[in-house]
Phi, psi and omega in degrees: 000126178269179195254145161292105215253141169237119176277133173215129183059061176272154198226154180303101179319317162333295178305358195257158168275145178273120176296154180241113164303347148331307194272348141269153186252193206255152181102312209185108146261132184245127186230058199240344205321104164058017123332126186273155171253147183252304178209187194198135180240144181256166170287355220267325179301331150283327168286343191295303150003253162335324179287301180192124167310327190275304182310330181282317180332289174297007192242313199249000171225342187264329185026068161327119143346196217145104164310137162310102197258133176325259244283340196271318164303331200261320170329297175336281178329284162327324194258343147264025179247327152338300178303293183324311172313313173290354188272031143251170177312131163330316186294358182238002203273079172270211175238359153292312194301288193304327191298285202334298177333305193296340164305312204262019162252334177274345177261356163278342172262277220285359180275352156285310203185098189293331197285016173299343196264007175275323154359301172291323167244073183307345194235052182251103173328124183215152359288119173280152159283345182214148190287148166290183190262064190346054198303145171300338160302266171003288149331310178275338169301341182271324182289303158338308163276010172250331201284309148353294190270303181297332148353268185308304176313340173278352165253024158261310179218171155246077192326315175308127065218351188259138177225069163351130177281307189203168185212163178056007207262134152322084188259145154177145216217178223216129157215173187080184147260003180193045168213130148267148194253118146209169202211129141257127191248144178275000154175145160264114170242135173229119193229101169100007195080027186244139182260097170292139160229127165235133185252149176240134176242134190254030155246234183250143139008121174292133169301193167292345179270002211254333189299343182294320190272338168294324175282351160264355164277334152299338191271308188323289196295291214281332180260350160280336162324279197319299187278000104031252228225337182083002190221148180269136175299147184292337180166122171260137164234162181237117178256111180249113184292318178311249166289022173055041170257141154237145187247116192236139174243140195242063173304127177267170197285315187300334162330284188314323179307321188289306181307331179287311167355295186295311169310336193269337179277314183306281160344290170297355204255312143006261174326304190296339156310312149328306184283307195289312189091325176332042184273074171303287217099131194222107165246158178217176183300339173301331184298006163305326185254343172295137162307329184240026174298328177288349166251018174282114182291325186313325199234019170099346204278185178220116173296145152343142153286135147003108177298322142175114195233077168284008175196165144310294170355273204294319200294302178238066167251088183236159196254027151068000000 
């Protein structure tokens, strides 16, 4: 089965800065030299924004608990036994090797963070003073679905051919005078002086309500990239595991210009948000899926008071 590709915004390779595999390093690209920051956005932190003010409001400045979630957890896996894969020789990284991996990559998470097993045993009362209990039945139903989803990822790409610039890495750049931009991205590839950024999503392809929020994590990525590393990437994808689609973006330099634009813009609303105390609620069909409905006005709730805010500064200094 070949993967489905959706191409968006593509631009002429002429026009592009030739990427230097150099200017990353492995782990971490900074593009911040000495600049002070006031606060710092992740996409998943910005997009939370956009969606609903209140909703950035619990996460990122009251930094609400969250239940451990299946589906967030089962990525979790997948996308480290992927990072393992690629630490072998090419010639060995097959779709035995990767099944193989995930028992011992899943006992490696949860012995990092027991409480991953409320993930697993959805109907385990949380929040506990102690984590449940993992059954091997349990277990194996987990290995079964990441084993499933790299299924798939091997009918996307062929990992022997691929020789990573960098994986798992930290990118964040400054823009402005007091906002960091950072991300972690799950692999870099350069291949002719053309710059890959690829992210894996272990559900399906987005609908139309999701889609909007997957291409601003693309614009997002490919313009910390840029600024960065000095060169617009040739081209980011999102390998959706889930059905075996790809969402693929060709960023031009004027893109990326309009998108810092928005960040920037974004930013201030942010701040005024702060300042105002004003983290309203917007509601949507997304609110289905929210965590915090019972502190919710929208749904009857009432939020926690304001945690103690003696500056902006100190306040939306967040780690995204």
């Amino acid at each position: 089965m070949r993967p489905t590709v959706r191409n968006v915004n593509s631009t002429a390779a002429s026009t592009r800065p030739v990427a230097d595999p150099d200017a990353i390093r492995p782990r971490e690209v900074s593009g911040l030299r000495g600049h002070p920051v006031v606060g710092a956005l992740s996409p998943s932190r910005a997009s939370d924004f956009l969606t609903c003010p209140l909703l950035y409001r619990f996460r990122a400045i009251d930094r609400l608990p969250e239940r451990p979630g299946r589906a967030a957890f089962r990525g979790t896996l997948v996308h480290e036994v992927l990072d393992r894969l690629y630490d072998l020789p090419a010639p060995t990284r097959d779709e035995e090797m990767a099944g193989a991996m995930v028992p011992q990559a899943l006992a490696d998470l949860l012995a990092a963070e027991p409480d991953a097993a409320f993930a697993l045993i959805e109907d385990a009362q949380w929040p506990d003073d102690s984590a449940p209990e993992v059954t091997d039945e349990v277990r194996d139903l987990m290995i079964r679905e990441a084993q499933a989803l790299l299924k798939t990822y091997f009918t996307m790409e062929d990992p022997t051919s691929i020789d990573p610039v960098s994986r798992e890495q930290l990118v964040e750049v400054s823009i402005g005078e007091d906002l960091l931009l950072r991300g972690y991205v799950d692999r870099m590839d350069s291949a002719g002086g053309k710059l890959r950024v690829v992210d894996y999503k272990t559900g399906r392809s987005p609908t139309e309500l999701w889609e909007q929020s997957a291409m601003f994590q693309l614009r997002f990525y490919a313009l910390v990239v840029h600024r960065a590393t000095g060169a617009v990437p040739d081209r980011l994808q999102l390998l959706y595991l889930g059905n075996g689609e790809v969402l693929t973006y060709q960023p031009d330099p004027e893109d990326l210009e309009r998108f810092e634009r928005k960040l920037a813009a974004l930013w201030k609303a942010i701040k005024r948000a702060a300042e105002t105390q004003d983290w309203r609620p917007r509601a949507s069909k997304k609110c289905r899926w929210c965590s915090h409905q019972a502190l919710c006005p929208e749904f009857g709730g009432t939020p926690p008071p304001l945690p103690d805010q003696p500056s902006v500064a100190t306040s939306l200094t967040v780690e995204g």
